[in-house]
LOLOGU-165376 format. One record per residue (C-alpha): residue number from 1; residue in one letter; y, z, x. Coordinates in pm, 1 decimal. Example, Ala and Ser with C-alpha at 12.3 -4.5 7.8 and 13.67 -1.06 7.14 Angstrom:
% residues 2
nr	rest	v	w	u
1	a	-450.0	780.0	1230.0
2	s	-106.0	714.0	1367.0
END
This chain:
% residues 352
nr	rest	v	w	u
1	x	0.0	0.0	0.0
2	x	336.1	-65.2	130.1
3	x	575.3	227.4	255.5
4	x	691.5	446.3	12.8
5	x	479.4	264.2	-231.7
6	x	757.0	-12.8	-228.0
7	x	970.8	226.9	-439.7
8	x	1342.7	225.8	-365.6
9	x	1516.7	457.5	-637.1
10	x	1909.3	368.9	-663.6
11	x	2082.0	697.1	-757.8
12	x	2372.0	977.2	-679.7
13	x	2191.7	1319.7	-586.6
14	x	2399.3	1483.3	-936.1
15	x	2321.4	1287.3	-1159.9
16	x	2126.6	1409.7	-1461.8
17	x	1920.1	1132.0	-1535.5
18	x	1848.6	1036.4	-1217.5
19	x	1694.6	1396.4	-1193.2
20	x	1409.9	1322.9	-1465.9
21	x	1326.5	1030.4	-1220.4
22	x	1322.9	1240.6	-894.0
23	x	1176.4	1579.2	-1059.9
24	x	886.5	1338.9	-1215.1
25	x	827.3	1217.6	-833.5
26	x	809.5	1535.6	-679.9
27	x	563.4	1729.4	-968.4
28	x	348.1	1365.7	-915.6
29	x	362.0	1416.3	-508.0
30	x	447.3	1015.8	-514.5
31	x	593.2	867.2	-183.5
32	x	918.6	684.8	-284.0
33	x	1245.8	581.0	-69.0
34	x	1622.8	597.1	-208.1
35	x	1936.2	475.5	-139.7
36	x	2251.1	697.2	-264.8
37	x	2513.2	532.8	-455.8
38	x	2897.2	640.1	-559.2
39	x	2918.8	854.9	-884.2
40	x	3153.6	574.5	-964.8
41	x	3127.3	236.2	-968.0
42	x	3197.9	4.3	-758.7
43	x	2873.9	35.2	-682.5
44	x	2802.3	-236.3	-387.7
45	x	2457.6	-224.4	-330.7
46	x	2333.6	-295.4	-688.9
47	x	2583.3	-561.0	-727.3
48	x	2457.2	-735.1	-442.3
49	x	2089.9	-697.3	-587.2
50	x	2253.4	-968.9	-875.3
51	x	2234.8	-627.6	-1079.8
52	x	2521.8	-579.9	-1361.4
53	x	2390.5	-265.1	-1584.6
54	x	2607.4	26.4	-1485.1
55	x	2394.9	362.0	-1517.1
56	x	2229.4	520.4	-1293.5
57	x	1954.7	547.1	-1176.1
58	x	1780.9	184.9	-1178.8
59	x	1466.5	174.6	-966.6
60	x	1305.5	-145.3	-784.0
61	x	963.1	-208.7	-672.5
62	x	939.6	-509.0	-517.7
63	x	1140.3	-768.6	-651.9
64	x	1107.7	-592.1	-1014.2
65	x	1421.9	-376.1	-1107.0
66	x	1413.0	-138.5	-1388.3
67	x	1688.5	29.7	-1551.4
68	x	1704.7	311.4	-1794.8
69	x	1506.8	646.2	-1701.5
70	x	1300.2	592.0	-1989.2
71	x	1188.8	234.4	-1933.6
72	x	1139.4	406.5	-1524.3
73	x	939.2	710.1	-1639.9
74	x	688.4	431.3	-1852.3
75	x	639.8	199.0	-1528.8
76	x	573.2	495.8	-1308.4
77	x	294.3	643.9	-1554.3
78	x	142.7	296.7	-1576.6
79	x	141.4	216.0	-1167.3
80	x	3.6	593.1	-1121.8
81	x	-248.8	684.2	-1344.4
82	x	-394.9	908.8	-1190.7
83	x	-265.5	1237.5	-1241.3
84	x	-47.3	1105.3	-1506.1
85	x	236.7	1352.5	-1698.2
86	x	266.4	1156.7	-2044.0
87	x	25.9	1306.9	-2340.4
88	x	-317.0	1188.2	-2382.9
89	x	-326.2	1295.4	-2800.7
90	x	-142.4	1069.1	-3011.6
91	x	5.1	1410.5	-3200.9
92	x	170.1	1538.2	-2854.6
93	x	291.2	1192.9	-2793.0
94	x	473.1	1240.3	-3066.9
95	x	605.1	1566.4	-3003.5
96	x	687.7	1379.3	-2645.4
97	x	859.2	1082.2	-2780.4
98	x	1061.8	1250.0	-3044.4
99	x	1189.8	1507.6	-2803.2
100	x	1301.1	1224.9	-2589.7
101	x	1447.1	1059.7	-2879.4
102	x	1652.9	1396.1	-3002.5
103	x	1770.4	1425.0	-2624.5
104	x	1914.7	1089.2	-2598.6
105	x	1936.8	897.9	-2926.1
106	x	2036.5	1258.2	-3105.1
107	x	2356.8	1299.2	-2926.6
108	x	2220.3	1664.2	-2689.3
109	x	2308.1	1501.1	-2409.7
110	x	2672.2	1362.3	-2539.4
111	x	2738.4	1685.2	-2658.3
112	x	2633.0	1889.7	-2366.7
113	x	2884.4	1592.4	-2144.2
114	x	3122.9	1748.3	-2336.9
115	x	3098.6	2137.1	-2230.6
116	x	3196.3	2081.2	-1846.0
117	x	3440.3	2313.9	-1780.3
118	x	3810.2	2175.2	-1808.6
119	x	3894.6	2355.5	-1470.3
120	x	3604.5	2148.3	-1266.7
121	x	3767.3	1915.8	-993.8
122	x	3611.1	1632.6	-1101.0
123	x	3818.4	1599.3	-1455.7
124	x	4118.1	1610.1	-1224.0
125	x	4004.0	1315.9	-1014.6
126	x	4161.6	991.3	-1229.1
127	x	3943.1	770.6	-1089.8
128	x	3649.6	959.0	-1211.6
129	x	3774.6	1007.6	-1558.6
130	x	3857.3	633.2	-1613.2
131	x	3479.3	568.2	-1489.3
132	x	3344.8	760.7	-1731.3
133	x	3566.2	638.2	-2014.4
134	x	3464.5	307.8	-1918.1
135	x	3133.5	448.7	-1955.2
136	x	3117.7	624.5	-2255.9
137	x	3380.3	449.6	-2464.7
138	x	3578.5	781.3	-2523.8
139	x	3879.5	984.1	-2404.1
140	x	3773.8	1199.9	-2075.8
141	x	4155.1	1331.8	-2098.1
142	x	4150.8	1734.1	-2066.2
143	x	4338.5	1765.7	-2346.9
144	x	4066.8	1600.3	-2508.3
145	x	3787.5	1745.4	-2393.6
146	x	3927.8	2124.1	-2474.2
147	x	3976.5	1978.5	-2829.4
148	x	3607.6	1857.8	-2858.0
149	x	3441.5	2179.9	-2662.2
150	x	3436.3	2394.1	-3028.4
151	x	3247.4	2144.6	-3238.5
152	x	3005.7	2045.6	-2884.6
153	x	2900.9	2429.0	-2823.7
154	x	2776.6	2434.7	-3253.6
155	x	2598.5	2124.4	-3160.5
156	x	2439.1	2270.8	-2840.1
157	x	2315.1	2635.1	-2965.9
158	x	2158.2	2485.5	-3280.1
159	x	1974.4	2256.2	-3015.5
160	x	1880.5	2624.8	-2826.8
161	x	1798.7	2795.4	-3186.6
162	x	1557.1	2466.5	-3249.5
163	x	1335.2	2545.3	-2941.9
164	x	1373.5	2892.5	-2947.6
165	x	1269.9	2924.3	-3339.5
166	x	953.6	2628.7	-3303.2
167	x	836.9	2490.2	-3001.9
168	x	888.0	2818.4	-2767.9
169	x	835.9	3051.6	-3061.3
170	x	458.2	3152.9	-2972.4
171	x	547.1	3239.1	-2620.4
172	x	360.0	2945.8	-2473.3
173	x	478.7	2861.1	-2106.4
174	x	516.0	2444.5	-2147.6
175	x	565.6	2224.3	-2413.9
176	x	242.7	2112.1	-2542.9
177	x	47.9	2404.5	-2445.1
178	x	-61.3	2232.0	-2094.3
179	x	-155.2	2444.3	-1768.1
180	x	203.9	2255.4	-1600.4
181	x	517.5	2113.4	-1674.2
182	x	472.7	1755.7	-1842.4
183	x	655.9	1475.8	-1954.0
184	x	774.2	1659.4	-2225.0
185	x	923.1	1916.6	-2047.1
186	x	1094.5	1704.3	-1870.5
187	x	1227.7	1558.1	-2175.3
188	x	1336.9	1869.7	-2322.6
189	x	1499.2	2102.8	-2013.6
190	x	1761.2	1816.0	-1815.6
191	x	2019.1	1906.6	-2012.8
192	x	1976.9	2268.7	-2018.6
193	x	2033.0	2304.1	-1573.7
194	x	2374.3	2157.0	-1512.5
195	x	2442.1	2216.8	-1141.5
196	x	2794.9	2288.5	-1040.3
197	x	2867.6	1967.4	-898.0
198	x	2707.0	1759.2	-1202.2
199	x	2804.7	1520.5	-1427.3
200	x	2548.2	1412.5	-1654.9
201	x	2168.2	1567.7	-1772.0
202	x	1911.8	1472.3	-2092.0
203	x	1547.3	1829.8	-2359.2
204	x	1459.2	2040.6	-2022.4
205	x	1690.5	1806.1	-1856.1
206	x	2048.6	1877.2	-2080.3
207	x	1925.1	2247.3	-2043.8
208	x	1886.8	2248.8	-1711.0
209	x	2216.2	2106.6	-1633.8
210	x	2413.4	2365.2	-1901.2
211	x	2262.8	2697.1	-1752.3
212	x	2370.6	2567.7	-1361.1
213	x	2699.9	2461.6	-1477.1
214	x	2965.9	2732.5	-1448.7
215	x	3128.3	2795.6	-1724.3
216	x	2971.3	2558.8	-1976.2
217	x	2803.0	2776.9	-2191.4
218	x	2994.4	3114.2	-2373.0
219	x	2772.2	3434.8	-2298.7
220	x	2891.1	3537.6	-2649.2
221	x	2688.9	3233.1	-2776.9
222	x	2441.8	3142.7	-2585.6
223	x	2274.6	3341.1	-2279.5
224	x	1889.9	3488.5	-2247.7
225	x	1958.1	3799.9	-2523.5
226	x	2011.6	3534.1	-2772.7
227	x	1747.9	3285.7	-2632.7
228	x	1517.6	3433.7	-2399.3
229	x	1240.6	3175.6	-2460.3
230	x	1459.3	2859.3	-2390.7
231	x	1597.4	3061.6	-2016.4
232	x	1259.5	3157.9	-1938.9
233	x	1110.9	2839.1	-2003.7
234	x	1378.5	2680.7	-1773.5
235	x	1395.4	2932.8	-1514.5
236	x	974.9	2820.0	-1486.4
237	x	1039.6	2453.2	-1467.0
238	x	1285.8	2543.2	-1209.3
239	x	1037.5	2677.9	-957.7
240	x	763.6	2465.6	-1033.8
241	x	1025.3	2209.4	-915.3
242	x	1108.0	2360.8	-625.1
243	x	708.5	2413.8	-573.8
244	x	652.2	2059.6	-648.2
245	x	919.5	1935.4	-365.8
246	x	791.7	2198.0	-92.4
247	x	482.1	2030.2	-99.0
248	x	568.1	1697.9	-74.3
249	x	748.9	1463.3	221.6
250	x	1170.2	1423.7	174.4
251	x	1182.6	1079.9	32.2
252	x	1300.7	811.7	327.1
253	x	1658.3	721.9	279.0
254	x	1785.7	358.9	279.3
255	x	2136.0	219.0	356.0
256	x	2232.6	4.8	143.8
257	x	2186.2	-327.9	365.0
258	x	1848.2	-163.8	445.3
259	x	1765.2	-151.4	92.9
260	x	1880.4	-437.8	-2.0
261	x	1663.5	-657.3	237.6
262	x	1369.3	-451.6	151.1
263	x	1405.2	-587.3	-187.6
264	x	1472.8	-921.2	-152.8
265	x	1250.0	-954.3	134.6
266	x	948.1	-802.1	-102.4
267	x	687.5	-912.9	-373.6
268	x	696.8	-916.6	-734.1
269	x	502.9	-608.9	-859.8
270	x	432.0	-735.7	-1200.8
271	x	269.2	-1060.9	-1276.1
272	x	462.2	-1321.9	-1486.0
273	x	524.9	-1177.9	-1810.9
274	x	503.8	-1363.1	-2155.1
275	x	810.3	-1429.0	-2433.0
276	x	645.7	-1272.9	-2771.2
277	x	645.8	-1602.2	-3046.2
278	x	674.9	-1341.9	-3310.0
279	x	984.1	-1133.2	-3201.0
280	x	1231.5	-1113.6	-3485.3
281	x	1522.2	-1227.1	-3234.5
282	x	1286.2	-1597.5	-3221.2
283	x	1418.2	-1645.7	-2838.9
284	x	1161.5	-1838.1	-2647.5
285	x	1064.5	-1860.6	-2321.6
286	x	1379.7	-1986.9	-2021.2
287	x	1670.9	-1917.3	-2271.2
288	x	2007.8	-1809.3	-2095.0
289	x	2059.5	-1458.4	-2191.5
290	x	2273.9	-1176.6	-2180.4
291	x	2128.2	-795.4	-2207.3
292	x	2292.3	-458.9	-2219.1
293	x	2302.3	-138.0	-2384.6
294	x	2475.2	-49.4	-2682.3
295	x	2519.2	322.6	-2623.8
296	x	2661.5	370.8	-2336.1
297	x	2775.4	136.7	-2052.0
298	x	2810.3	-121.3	-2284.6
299	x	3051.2	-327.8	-2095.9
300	x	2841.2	-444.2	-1840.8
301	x	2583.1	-730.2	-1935.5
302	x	2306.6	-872.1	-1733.5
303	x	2284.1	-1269.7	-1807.3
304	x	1971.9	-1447.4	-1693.2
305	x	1679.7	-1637.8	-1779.5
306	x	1412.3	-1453.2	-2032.8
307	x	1121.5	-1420.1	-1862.4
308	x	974.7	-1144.7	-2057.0
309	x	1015.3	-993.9	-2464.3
310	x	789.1	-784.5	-2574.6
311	x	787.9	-438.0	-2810.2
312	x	923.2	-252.0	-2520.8
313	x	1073.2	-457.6	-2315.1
314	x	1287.9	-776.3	-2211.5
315	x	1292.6	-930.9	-1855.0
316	x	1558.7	-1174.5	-1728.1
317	x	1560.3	-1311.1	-1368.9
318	x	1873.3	-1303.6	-1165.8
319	x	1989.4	-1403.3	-840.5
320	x	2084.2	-1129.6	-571.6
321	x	2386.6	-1224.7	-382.5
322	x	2252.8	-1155.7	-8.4
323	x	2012.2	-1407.9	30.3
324	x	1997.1	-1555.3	-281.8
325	x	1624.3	-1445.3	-363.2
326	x	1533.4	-1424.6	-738.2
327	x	1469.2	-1050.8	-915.5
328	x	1357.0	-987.4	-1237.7
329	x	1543.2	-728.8	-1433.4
330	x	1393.7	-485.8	-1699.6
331	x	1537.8	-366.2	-1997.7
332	x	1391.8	-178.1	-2251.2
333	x	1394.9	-275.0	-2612.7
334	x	1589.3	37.4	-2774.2
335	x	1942.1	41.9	-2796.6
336	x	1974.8	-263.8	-2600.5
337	x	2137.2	-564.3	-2762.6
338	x	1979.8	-904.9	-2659.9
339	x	2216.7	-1192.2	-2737.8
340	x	2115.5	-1595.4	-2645.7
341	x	2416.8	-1716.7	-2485.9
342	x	2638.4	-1971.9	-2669.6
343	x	2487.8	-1749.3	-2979.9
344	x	2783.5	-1615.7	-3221.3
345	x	2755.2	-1211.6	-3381.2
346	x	2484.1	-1227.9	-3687.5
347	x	2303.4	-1522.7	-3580.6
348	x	1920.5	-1534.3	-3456.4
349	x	1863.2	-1420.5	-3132.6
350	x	2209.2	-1245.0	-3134.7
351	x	2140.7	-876.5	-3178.8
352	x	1823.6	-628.4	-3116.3
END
């Protein structure tokens, strides 16, 4: 197998998502390089990989570039079976999916963006705010954020009363009962352990990132009296973390021109994929495209041939700009808008 398993993981060391990405490496003990990128764009290196999307993390092996942590987290399951984190029942696969969908698609992790303290140096930095407005579509202004932080911190403890009151009620350690942290943990605790120099986390995930961030969270509203359950459960996946990464080699760090050759200089990973005949967007196989997400970082499109459209996924090749070799971007399916170019709003193949 090729070094580092040919993984080069594109990320800033604070970011939240990005986390669920390197805290899934280390608990799997896989070999994987990285190459650190600005919290703010530009962000060189991915541009020159003919990459628009915006968000990090994205994550190549080989030639094949995936964006979105959950679209990452699938691939990685699927190349490393062995040992895998996902659920094998069909019931906790629900229970895994839904959290993941309540973290991200139900607005925890929006809401818990909104609870860093006014006072942090980084909402004093313009060229930070602007990024994220250009990210998120909404006002980062102070003023702004003070006005939102009442309504954000009702959102947030209801999210803490949910797991305290179901999931975590019968004192089990991990979410589905298993004998260590799984994908499901990982989907509920990101958001929870906020360190002090983050931006961004998704259900342990948004956790995570609250109870590190000074500040965020009231002790009046939320803190272990009224949710002992939730801070014990991520005070756990916090040192099985730190376990996990003792164990394991640092991952090998790229520069940027260093990761960029390995890239272009590399393999496919995936065999050719196939253009589904019966997708309701009735694109077909070689039509110009344009692909981005409709959530966040919605300004930023990735146009390219369709290679690939299936349930889960759409894959368009693009060109990197040093040395002109062809990659194949992935996309996943939700909350990403697909759109034939030279196709108006409301037509076929316009919107996912």
């Amino acid at each position: 197998m090729a070094p580092h398993n040919d993984i080069v993981l594109f990320h800033y060391s604070f970011s939240p998502y990005a986390r669920r990405i390197t805290w899934y490496l280390a608990l799997r003990g896989i070999d994987y390089a990285q190459c650190n990128q600005p919290p703010t764009l530009p962000r060189e290196d991915i541009n020159a990989l003919g990459v628009k999307y915006r968000r990090i993390p994205i994550m190549s092996i080989g030639r094949d570039i995936y964006c979105d942590t959950r679209l990452i987290l699938q691939k990685l399951e699927e190349r490393f079976p062995s040992g895998a984190l996902g659920a094998a029942q069909p019931e906790q696969k629900a229970i895994e999916r839904l959290l993941e969908k309540w973290i991200i698609d139900g607005g925890i992790f929006s809401r818990a963006s909104q609870l860093i303290p006014p006072e942090m140096p980084l909402l004093n930095d313009p060229k930070f705010t602007k990024d994220r407005e250009d990210y998120t579509g909404r006002s980062w202004a102070k003023s702004d954020m003070i006005k939102n932080r009442p309504e954000a911190l009702a959102h947030i403890r209801d999210a803490f009363y949910f797991l305290e009151t179901t999931l975590l009620s019968d004192g089990r350690e991990w979410i589905l009962k298993t004998e260590k942290p799984s994908l499901a943990d990982i989907e509920g605790t990101s958001s929870l352990v906020y360190p002090t120099r983050s931006v961004f986390i998704p259900p342990i995930w948004p956790f995570h990132w609250l109870l590190d961030l000074k500040g965020a969270l009231p002790p009046s509203l939320i803190s272990s009296t009224q949710y002992p359950k939730v801070f014990a459960w991520v005070e756990r996946f916090k040192k099985a973390i730190s376990t996990a990464k003792g164990s394991v080699p640092k991952p090998t760090t790229l520069k940027g021109a260093e990761a960029i050759k390995h890239v272009t200089q590399a393999e496919f990973s995936e065999p050719d994929g196939e253009v589904d005949g019966n997708d309701p967007l009735g694109l077909k196989e070689g039509d110009d495209v344009e692909v981005w997400p409709i959530d966040t970082g919605f300004r930023h499109r990735d146009r390219g041939r369709l290679v690939g459209l299936s349930l889960k996924e759409v894959v368009v090749t693009s060109q990197s700009k040093v040395g002109g070799k062809e990659v194949r971007i992935h996309h996943p399916r939700i909350n990403f808008r697909i759109s034939k170019v030279g196709t108006r709003a409301g037509e076929a193949g316009a919107k996912l």
